[in-house]
Structure formats: C-alpha cells, structure tokens
KESE-950323 format. One record per residue (C-alpha): residue number from 1; residue in three letters; x, y, z. Coordinates in steps of 0.1 Angstrom, whole numbers. Layout:
N
seq = NUM | type = ALA | X = X | Y = Y | Z = Z $
...
END
This chain:
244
seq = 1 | type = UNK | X = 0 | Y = 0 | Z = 0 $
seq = 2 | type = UNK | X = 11 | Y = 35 | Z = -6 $
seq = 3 | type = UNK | X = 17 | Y = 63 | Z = 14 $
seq = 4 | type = UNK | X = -10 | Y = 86 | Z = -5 $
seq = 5 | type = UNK | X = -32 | Y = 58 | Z = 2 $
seq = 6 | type = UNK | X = -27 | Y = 55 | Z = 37 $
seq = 7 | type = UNK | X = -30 | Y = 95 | Z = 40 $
seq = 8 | type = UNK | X = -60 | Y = 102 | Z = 70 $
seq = 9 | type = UNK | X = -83 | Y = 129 | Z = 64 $
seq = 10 | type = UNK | X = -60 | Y = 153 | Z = 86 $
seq = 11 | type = UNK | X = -27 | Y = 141 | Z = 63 $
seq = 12 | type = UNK | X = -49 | Y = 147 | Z = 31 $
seq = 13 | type = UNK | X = -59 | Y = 181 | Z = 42 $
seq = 14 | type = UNK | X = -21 | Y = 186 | Z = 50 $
seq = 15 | type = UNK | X = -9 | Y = 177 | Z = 19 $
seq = 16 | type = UNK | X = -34 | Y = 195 | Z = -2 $
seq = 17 | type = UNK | X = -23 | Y = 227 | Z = 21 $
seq = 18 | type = UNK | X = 9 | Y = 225 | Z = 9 $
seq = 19 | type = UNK | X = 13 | Y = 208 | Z = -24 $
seq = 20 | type = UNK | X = 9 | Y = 245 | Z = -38 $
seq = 21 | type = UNK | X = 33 | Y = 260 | Z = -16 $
seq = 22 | type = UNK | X = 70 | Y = 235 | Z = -28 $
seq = 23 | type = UNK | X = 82 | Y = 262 | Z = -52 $
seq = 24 | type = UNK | X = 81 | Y = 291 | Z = -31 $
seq = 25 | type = UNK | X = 78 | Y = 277 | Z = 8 $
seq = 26 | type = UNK | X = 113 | Y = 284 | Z = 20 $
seq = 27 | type = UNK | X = 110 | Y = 324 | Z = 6 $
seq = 28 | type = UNK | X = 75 | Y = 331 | Z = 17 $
seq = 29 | type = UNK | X = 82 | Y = 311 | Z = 51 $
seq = 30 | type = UNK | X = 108 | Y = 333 | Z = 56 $
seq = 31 | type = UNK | X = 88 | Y = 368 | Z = 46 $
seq = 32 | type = UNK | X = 58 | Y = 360 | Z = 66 $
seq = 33 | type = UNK | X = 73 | Y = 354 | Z = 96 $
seq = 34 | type = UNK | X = 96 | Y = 383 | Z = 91 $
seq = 35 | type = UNK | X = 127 | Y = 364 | Z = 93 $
seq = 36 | type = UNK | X = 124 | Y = 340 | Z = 122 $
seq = 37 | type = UNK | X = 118 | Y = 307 | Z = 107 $
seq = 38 | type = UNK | X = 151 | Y = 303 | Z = 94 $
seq = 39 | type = UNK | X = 164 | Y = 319 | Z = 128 $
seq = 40 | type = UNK | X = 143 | Y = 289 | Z = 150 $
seq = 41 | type = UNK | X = 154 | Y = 259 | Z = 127 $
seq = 42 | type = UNK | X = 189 | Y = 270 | Z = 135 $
seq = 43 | type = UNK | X = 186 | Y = 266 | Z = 168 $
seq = 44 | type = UNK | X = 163 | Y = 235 | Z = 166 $
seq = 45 | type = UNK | X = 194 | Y = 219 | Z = 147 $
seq = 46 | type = UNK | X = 215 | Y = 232 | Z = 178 $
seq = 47 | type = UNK | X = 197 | Y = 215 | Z = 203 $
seq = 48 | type = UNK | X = 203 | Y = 180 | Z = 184 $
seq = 49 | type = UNK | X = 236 | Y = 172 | Z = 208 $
seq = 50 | type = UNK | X = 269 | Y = 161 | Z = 197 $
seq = 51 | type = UNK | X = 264 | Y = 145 | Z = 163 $
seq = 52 | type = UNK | X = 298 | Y = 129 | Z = 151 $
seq = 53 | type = UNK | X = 302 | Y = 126 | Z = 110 $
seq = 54 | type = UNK | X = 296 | Y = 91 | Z = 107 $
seq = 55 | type = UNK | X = 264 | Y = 96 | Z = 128 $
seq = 56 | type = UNK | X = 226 | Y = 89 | Z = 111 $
seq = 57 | type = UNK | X = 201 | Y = 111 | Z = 118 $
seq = 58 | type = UNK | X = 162 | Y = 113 | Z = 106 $
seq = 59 | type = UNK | X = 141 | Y = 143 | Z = 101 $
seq = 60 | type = UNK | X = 103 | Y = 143 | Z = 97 $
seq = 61 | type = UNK | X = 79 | Y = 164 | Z = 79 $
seq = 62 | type = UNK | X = 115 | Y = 174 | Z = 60 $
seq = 63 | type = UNK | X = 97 | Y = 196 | Z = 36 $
seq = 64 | type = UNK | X = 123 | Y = 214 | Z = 11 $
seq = 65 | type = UNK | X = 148 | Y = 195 | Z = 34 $
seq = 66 | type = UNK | X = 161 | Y = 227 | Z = 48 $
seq = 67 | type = UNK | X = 165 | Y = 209 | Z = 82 $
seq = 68 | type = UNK | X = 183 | Y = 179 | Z = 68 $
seq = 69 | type = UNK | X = 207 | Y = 205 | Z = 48 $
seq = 70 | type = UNK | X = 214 | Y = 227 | Z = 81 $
seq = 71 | type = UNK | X = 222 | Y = 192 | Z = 100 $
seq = 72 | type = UNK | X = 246 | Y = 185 | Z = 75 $
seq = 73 | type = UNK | X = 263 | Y = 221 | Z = 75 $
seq = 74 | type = UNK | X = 265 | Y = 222 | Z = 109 $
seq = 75 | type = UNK | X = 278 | Y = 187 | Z = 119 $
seq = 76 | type = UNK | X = 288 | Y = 172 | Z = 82 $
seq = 77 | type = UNK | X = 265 | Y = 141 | Z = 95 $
seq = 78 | type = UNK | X = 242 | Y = 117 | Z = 74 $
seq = 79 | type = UNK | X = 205 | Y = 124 | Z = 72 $
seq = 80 | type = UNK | X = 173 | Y = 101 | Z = 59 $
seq = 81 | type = UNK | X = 149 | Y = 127 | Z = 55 $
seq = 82 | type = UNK | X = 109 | Y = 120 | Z = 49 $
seq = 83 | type = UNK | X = 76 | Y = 138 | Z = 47 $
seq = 84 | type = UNK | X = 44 | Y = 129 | Z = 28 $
seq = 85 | type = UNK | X = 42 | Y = 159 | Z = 6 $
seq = 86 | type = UNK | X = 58 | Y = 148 | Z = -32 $
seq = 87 | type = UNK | X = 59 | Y = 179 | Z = -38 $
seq = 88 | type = UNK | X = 78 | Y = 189 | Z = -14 $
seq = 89 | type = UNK | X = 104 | Y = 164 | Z = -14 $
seq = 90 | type = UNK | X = 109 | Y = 171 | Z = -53 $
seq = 91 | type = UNK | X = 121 | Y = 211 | Z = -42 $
seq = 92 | type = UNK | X = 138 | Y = 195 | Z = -14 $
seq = 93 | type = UNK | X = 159 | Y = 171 | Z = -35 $
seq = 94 | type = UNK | X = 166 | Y = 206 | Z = -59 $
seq = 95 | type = UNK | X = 178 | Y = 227 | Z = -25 $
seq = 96 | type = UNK | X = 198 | Y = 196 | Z = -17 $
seq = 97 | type = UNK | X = 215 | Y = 188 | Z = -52 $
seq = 98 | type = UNK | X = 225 | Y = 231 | Z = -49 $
seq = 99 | type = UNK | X = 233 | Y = 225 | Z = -12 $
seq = 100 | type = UNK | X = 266 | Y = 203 | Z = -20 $
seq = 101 | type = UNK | X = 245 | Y = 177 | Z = 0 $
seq = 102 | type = UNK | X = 236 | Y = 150 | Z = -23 $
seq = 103 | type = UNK | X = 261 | Y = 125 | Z = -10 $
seq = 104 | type = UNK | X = 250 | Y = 132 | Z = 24 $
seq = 105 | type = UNK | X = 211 | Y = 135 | Z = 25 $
seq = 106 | type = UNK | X = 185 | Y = 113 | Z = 12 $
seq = 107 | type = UNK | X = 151 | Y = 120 | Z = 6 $
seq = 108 | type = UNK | X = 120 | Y = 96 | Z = 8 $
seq = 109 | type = UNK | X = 83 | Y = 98 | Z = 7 $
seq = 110 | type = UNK | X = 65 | Y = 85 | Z = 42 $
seq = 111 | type = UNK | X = 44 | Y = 91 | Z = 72 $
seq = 112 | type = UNK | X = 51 | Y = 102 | Z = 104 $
seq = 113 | type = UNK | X = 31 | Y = 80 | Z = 118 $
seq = 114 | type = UNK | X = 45 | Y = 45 | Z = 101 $
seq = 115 | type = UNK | X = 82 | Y = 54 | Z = 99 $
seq = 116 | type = UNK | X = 93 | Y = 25 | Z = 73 $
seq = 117 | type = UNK | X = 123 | Y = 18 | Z = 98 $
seq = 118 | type = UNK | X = 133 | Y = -7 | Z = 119 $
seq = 119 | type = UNK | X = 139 | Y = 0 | Z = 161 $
seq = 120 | type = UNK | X = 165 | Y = 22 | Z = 173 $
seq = 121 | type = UNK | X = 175 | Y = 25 | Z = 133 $
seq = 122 | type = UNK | X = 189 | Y = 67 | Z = 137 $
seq = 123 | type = UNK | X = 213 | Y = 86 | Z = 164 $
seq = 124 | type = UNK | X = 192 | Y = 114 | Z = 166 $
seq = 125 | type = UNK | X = 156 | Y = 128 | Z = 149 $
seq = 126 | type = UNK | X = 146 | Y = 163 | Z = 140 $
seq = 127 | type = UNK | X = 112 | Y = 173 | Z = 130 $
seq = 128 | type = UNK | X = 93 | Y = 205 | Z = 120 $
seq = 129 | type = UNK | X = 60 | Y = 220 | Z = 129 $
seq = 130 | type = UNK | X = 43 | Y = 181 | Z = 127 $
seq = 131 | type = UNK | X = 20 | Y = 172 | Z = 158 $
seq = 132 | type = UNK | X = -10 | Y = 195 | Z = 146 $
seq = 133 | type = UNK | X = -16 | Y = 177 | Z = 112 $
seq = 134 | type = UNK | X = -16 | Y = 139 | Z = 131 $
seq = 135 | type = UNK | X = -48 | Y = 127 | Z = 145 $
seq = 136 | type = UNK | X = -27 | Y = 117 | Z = 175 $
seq = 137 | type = UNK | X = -4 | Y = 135 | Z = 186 $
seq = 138 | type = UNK | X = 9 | Y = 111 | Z = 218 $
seq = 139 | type = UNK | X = 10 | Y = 76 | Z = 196 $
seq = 140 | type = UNK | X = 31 | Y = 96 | Z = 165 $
seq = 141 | type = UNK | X = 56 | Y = 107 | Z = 190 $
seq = 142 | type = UNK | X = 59 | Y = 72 | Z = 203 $
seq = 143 | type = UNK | X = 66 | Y = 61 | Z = 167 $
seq = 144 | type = UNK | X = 94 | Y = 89 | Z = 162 $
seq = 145 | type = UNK | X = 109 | Y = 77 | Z = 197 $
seq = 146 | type = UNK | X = 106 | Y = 38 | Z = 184 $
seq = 147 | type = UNK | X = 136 | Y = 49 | Z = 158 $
seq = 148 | type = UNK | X = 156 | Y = 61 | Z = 176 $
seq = 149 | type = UNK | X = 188 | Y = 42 | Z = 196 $
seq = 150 | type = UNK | X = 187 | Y = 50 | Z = 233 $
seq = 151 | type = UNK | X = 208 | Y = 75 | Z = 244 $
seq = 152 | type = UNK | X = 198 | Y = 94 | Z = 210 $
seq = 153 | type = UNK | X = 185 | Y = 131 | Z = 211 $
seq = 154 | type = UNK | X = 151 | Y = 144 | Z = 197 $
seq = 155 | type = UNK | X = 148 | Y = 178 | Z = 186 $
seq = 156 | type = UNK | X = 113 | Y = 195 | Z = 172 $
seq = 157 | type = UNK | X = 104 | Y = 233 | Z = 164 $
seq = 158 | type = UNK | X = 66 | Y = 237 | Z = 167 $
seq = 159 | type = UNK | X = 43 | Y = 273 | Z = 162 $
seq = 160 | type = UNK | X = 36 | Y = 280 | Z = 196 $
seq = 161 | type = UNK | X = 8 | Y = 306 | Z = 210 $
seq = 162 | type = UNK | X = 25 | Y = 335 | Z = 233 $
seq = 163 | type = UNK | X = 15 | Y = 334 | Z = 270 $
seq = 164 | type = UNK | X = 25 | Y = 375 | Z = 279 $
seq = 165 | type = UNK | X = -8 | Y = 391 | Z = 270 $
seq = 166 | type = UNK | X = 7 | Y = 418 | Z = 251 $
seq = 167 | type = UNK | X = 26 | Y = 393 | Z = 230 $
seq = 168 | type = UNK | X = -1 | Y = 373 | Z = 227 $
seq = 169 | type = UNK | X = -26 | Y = 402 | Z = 215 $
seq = 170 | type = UNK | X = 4 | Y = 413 | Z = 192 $
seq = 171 | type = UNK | X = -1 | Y = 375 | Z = 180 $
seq = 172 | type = UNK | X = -36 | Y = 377 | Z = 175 $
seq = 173 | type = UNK | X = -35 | Y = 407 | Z = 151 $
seq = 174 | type = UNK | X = -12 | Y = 396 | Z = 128 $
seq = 175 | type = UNK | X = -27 | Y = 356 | Z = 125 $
seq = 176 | type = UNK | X = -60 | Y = 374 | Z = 121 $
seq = 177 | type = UNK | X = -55 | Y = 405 | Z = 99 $
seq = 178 | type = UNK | X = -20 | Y = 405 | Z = 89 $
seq = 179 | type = UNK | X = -9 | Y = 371 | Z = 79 $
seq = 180 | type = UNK | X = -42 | Y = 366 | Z = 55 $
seq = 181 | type = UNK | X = -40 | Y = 395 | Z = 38 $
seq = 182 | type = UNK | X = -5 | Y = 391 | Z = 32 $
seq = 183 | type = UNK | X = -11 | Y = 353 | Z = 24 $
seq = 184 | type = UNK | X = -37 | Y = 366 | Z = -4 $
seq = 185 | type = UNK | X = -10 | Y = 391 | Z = -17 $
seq = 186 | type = UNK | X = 11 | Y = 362 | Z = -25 $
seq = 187 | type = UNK | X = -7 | Y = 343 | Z = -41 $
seq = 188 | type = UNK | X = -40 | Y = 315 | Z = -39 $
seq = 189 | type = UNK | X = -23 | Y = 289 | Z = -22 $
seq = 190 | type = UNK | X = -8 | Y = 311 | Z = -1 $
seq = 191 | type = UNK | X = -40 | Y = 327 | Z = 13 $
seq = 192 | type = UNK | X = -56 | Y = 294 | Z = 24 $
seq = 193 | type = UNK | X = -24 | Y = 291 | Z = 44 $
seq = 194 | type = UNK | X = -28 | Y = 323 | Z = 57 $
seq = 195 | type = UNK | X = -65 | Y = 319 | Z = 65 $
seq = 196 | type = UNK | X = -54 | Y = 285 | Z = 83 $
seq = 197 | type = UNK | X = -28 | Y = 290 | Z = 101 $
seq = 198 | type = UNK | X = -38 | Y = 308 | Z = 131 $
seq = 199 | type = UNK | X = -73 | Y = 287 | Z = 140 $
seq = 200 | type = UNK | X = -46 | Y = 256 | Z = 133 $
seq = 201 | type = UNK | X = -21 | Y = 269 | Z = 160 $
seq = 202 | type = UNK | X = -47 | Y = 283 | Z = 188 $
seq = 203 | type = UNK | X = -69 | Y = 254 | Z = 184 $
seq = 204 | type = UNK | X = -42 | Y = 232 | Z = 189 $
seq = 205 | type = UNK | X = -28 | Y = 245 | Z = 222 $
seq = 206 | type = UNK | X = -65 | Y = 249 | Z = 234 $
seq = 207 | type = UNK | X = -59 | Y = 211 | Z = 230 $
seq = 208 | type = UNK | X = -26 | Y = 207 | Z = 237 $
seq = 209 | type = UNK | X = -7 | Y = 231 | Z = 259 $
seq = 210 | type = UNK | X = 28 | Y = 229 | Z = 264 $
seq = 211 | type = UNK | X = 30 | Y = 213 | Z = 298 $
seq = 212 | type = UNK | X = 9 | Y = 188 | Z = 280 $
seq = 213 | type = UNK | X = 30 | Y = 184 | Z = 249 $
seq = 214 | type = UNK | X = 61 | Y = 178 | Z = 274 $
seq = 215 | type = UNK | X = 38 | Y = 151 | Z = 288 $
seq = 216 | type = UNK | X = 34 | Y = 135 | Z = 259 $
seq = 217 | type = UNK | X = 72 | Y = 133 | Z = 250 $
seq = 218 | type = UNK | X = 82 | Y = 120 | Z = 284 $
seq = 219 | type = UNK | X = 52 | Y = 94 | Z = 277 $
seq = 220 | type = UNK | X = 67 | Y = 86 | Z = 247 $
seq = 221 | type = UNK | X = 103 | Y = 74 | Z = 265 $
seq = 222 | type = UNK | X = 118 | Y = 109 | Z = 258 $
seq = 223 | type = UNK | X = 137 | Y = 119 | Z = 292 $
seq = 224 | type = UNK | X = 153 | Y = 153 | Z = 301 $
seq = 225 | type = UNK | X = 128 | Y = 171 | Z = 277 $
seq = 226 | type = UNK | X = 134 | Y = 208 | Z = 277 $
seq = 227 | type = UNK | X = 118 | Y = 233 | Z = 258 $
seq = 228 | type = UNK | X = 126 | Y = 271 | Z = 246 $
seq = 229 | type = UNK | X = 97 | Y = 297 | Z = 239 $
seq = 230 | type = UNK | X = 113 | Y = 320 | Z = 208 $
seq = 231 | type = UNK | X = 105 | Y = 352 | Z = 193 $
seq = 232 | type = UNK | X = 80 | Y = 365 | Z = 222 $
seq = 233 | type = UNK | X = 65 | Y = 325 | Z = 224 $
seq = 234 | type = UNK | X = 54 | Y = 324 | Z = 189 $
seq = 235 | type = UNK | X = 79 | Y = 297 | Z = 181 $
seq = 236 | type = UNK | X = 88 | Y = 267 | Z = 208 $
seq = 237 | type = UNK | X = 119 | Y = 243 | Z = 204 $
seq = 238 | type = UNK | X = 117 | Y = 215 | Z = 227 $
seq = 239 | type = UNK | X = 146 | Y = 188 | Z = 231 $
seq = 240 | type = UNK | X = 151 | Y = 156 | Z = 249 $
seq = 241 | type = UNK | X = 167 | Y = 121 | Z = 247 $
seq = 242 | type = UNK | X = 155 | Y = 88 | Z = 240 $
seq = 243 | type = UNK | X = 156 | Y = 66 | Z = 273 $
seq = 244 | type = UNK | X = 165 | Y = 25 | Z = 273 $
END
C-alpha cells in the first residue's frame, strides 16, 4: 500500500495545504514570519547534541529539506529525510543537489506515523512543525521515539501561541488581519495558508498546551525534555533524549 493511500483525512488536508506551496515555501516562510523561521530551525538543529560525521540522523515532515541541509552544514552528518508531501520532497531534493549535500542526504516519501524503519535504526531525529496535522499527537511521538537508539537526542520546532498578553494580542493581530491579507498578496495557495494558520495553532494548544506536549514526549520514553519559547513564544523548540 502507498503512502498517499494511507494518508487520514487530517494528512490529506495537510498535503493539499501544501502541495501549492514547494516552489516558493522556503522564501514566503521566511517573509511572513519576518525572518524567524530560518532563525528557530537554526537553533532547533542546535539542540540535536553532539552528532559525530559518521552519525545517522532522521528528520520528519522534512519539507524542502532545509532541516536535513542545516544538520549536514552544521555537523557534516548523514540524514534520511521523509515527509508525505511529493511535492515537497521534489524542491527538497533541488535545494539539496545546490546545497553540495547530495552524497550526504537522502530523501523519501513516508508518514510520520509509520516510519518504514526498523527500532533504534537513527542517532538522533529532528522534526518541524508536525504534531497538529496527526490525529494523535501522543502515539506519533511514540513512533518517532521507536527509531531512535537510546541515548539518541530528539529535537522539534513547533508554532507556539505567546502566553504575555501583550505578546499574545500582538499574535492575534497579525494571525488574524496581517498574515491573511499578506497570504492573499502572494498568491492563492498562499491565502488558504494564511487563512489557516492561526485557528490551526490556537486550536491546537486549546488542545494541547505545552506542559501537555512535554507530557506526551516523556510518555513517549523521551527523558530530560526541555523546551525554549522563541520570538515572544510564537515559536517553541523542545529537546530531549531517547531513554532505554
């Protein structure tokens, strides 16, 4: 069976979200959130611990694989990455061929939630704004942690909802005036992102607050999970390590 037919309702909604976006994520990505994006993957590849050369390490929901590329720049490591967008991976595997990364970074199509590897397979895993397009949140992480060799680090960036009320109401005007209309400025696909986004994010944490979240990773057989609020707490990078 394939992975598009395996796709949930969420995934399919995911996917169709972004198919549009491959050509022009990484720029708009970085314009719309006025340059932080790039700025919180950096230090979500910093918090991935000390990764030697020969090391293997597996990032999910990989996108245009500008995770995998930064793992490779920073630490000149090996990395498997996957997502479940074709599209993306196809811009991906471009950024990576111009990256000088081609011998170092492969790219595949799968789910999050049936990694296509066997136990304890990676030395470490990264992944990127994922837990709000599973329907469950608590057994995906369990299925990232199920890869990883003990003693392995798990890094993840997630949107995050800011908890100073001036933040916060700073937030709120730009996820519900300011990011649409610029969304529809860009272009189509663009606008349904824009229009998505912020009922995506607060919804979630309604859900799922962050002292939840970090529940659900020590749940998972993640141990000394830490997390960092960035950019005023629109941006959260939380970090542990895969127990025995």
């Amino acid at each position: 069976m394939s992975t598009r037919e395996t796709l949930s309702e969420r995934n399919r909604h995911a996917q169709k979200l972004f198919a549009p976006l491959a050509l022009t994520y990484d720029r708009y990505a970085r314009l719309l959130s006025f340059g932080q994006d790039p700025r919180w993957r950096r230090f979500l590849v910093s918090r991935i611990g000390e990764i030697r050369p020969e090391y293997v390490l597996l990032d999910v929901a990989t996108g245009t694989a500008a995770v995998a590329i930064e793992l490779v720049r920073r630490y000149d490591c090996n990395v498997v990455g996957v997502d479940q967008s074709a599209e993306m991976l196809e811009i991906g595997r471009r950024r990576v061929v111009l990256a000088g990364a081609s011998t170092k970074v492969r790219l595949r199509e799968a789910r999050a939630e049936a990694l296509p590897f066997e136990d304890g397979t990676f030395d470490g895993l990264t992944f990127t704004y994922l837990l709000r397009y599973v329907d469950d949140p608590e057994a995906t992480l369990r299925e990232l942690a199920r890869v990883v060799r003990p003693g392995g680090r798990i890094a993840a960036l997630e949107f995050s909802v800011p908890g100073n009320a001036i933040a916060r109401g700073l937030w709120e005007l730009y996820v519900r005036l300011g990011l649409p209309v610029l969304g529809r400025a860009v272009s189509p696909g663009w606008a349904s992102v824009g229009a998505f986004l912020g009922p995506s994010i607060r919804s979630f944490y309604a859900l799922y607050p962050l002292e939840r979240v970090l529940e659900l990773w020590r749940g998972a057989g993640i141990i000394d999970v830490q997390a960092k609020s960035l950019s005023l707490g629109g941006g959260v990078v939380i970090w542990g390590t895969r127990g025995n």
